[in-house]
C-alpha positions in Angstrom: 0.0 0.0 0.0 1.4 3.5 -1.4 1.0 6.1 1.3 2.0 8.8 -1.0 3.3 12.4 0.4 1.7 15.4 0.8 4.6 18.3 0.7 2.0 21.6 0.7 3.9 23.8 2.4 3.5 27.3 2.3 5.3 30.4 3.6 4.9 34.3 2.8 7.0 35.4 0.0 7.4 38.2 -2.6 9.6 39.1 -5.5 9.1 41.1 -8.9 10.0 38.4 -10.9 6.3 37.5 -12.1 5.6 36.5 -8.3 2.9 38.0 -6.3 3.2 40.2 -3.3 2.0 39.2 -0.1 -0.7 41.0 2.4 -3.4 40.5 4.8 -6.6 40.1 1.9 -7.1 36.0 2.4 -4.7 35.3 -0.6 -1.3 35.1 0.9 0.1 35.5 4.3 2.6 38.8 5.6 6.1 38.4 4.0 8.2 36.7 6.4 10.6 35.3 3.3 11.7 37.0 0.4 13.0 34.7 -2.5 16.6 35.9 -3.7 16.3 34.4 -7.1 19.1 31.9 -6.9 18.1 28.9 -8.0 18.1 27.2 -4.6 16.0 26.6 -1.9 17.2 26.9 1.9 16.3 25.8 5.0 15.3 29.2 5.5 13.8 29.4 2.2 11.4 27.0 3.4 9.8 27.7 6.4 7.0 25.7 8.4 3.5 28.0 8.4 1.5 26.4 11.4 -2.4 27.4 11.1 -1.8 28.8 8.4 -4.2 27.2 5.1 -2.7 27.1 1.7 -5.0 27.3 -1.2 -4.7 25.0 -4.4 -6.9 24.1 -7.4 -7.2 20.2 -7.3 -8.4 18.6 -10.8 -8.6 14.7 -10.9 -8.0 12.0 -13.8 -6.4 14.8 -15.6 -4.0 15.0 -18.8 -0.4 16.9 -18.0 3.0 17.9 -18.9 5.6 17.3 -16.7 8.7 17.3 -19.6 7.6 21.5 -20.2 8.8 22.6 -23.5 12.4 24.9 -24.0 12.5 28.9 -23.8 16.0 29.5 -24.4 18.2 28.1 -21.6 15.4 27.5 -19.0 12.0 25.4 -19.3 8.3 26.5 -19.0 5.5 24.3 -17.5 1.7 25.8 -18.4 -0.6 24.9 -16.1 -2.9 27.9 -16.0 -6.5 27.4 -16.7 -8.9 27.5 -14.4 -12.1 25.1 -15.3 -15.2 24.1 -13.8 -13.1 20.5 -13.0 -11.1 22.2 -10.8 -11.7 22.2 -7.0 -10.4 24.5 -4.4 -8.8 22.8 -1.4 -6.7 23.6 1.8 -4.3 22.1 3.9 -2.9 23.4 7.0 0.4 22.4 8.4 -0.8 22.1 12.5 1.4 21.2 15.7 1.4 17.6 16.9 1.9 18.2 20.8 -2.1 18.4 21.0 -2.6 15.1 18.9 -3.8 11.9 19.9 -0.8 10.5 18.4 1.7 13.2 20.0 3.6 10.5 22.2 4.6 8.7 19.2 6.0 11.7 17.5 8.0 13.6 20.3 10.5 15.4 18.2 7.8 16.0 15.5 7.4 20.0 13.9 4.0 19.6 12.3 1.6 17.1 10.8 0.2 17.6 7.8 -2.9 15.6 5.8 -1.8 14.0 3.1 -4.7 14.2 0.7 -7.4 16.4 0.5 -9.9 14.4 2.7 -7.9 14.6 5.5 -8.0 11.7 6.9 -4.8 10.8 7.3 -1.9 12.8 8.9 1.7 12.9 7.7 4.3 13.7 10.7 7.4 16.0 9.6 10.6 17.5 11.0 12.3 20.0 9.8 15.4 21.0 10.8 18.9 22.9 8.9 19.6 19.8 7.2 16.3 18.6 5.6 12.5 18.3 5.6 12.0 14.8 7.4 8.8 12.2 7.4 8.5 10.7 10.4 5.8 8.6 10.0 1.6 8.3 9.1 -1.4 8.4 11.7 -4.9 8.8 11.1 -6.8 12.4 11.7 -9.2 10.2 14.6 -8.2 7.8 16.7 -10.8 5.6 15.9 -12.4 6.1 12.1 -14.5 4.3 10.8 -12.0 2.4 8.9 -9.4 2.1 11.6 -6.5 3.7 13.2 -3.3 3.9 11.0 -0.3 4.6 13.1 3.4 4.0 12.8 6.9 5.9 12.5 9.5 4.9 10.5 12.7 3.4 12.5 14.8 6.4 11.3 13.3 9.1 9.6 13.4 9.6 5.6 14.6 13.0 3.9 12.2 14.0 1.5 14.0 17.7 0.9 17.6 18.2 1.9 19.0 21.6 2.0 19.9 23.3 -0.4 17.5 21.8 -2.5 18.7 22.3 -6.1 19.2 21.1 -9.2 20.8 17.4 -10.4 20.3 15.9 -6.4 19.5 12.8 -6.4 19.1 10.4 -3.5 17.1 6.9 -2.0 15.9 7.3 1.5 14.4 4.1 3.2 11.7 4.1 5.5 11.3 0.7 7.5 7.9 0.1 9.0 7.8 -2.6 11.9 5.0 -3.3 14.7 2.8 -0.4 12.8 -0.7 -0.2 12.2 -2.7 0.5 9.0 -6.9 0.8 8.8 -6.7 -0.8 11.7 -4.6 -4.2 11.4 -1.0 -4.6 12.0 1.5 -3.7 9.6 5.4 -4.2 9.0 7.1 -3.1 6.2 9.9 -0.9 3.7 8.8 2.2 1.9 12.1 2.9 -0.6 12.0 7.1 -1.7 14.2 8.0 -4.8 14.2 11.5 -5.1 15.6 13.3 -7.9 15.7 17.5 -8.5 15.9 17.8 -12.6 14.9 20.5 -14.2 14.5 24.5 -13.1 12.8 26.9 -15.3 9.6 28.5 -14.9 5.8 27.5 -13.8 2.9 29.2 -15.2 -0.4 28.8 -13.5 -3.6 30.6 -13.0 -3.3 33.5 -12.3 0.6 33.6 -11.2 3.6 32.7 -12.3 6.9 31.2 -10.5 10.6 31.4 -11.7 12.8 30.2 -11.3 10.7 27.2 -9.7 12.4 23.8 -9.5 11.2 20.5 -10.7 11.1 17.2 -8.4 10.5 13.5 -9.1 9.7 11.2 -6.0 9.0 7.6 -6.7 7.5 5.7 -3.6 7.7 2.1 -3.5 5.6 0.1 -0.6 6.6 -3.6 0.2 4.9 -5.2 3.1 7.2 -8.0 5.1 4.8 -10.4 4.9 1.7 -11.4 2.2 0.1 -8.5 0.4 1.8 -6.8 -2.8 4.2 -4.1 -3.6 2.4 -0.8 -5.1 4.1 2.2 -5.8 3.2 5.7 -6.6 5.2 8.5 -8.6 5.1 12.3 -7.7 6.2 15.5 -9.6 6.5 18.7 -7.2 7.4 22.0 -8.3 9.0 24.1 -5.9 9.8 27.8 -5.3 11.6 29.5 -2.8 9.8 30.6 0.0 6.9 29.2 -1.0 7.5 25.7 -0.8 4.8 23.6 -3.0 3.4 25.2 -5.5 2.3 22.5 -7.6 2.1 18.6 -7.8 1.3 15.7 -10.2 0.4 12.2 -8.8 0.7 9.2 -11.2 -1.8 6.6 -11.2 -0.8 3.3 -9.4 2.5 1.5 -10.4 3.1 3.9 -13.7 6.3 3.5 -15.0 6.6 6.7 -16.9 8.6 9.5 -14.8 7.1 11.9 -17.2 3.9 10.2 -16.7 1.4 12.2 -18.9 -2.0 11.2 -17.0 -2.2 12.3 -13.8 -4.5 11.0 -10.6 -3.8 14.4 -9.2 -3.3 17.7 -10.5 -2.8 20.1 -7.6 -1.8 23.9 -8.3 -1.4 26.7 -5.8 -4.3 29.1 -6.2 -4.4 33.0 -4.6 
């Protein structure tokens, strides 16, 4: 079973460079971060927003372009219609110390859902070195289709900083005596994670440059009976911001550039 990430981070930021300002009107937060244009992102280029929603358009079982054509030395992605497909979701990045699940998670930053019904909770560090996933636990303590809970023996790096272009890594994530809808669970989630490609993202109503382009294949093996799935995901990042848009591949595609997506996900003011 592919428990695939949600990275929707967002922070204040504002630049001239075809990026909007920031202010108090329900479309971004106060500038705390000001992107400096350079191509990577920080730790303090990424900051953690607690409480704080960020807005996206969310369209489903939808066609996209992940490869982005050439505009002289830098690429272009064009994601920027708006259509009556599209919904308009949140996600809020919320502290963990108040959570039914806050024992498990002691050096946690934040939890964060990982889809847009919210039933599930992803738990994150963050320190000067990376963005860490700790582990899964579901929103309730007992839903309807029971309690998922369990940390990874040592935590896997989904960002580490600086992020930038041509890093690649494989992060391991071993699951034992966890719990998943409510029945025990053991087993290895293996995370390749490769930055390729920097150029600019065009999306409704905004544009991002330069924003940077990253693959993350999942791949979930239980220990014991069941079958291996795996999931791929294309984030586009920009500094101070964090996510500001996201593909998610249908199961087990094969295609890094896959061109139909599960999940289209793109920030919205």
């Amino acid at each position: 079973m592919t428990r695939l990430l949600c990275i929707a981070l967002l922070a204040a930021g504002c630049t001239a460079n075809r990026t909007p300002a920031g202010g108090n009107d329900g479309g971004l937060p106060p500038l705390s971060c000001l992107p400096n244009l350079d191509g990577r992102i920080d730790a303090d280029e990424l900051p953690v927003a607690i409480e704080l929603a960020a807005n996206y358009f969310l369209r489903s079982n939808t066609s996209v372009d992940l490869e982005g054509e050439a505009a002289g030395d830098e690429l272009v992605w064009r994601y920027p219609d708006e259509t009556a497909d599209d919904a308009r979701v949140s996600f809020t990045a919320t502290e963990v110390i108040d959570q039914w699940y806050a024992e498990t998670f002691p050096d946690a930053t934040f939890a964060l859902a990982t889809g847009a019904t919210g039933d599930l909770m992803g738990v994150y560090r963050k320190d000067q070195a990376g963005l860490w996933l700790l582990g899964l636990a579901s929103t309730d303590q007992n839903p309807p289709a029971g309690k998922t809970l369990y940390r990874y023996e040592s935590p896997v790096a989904l960002f580490r900083f600086p992020i930038q272009d041509g890093d690649r890594y494989t992060e391991v994530g071993v699951i034992s005596g966890g719990m998943v809808n409510g029945l025990p669970y053991a087993g290895t989630d293996t995370y390749e994670i490769v930055v390729d490609g920097s150029g600019e993202l065009v999306l409704p109503y905004v544009s991002f440059s330069p924003a940077l382009r990253v693959y993350t294949y999942v791949r979930s093996e239980p220990t014991a009976g069941g079958v291996a799935t795996s999931h791929r995901q294309v984030s586009f990042l920009f500094e101070c911001f964090g996510e500001v848009a996201r593909a998610t591949s249908q199961p087990d595609e094969t295609n890094p550039n896959f061109t139909n997506a599960a999940e289209l996900r793109r920030f919205a003011l």
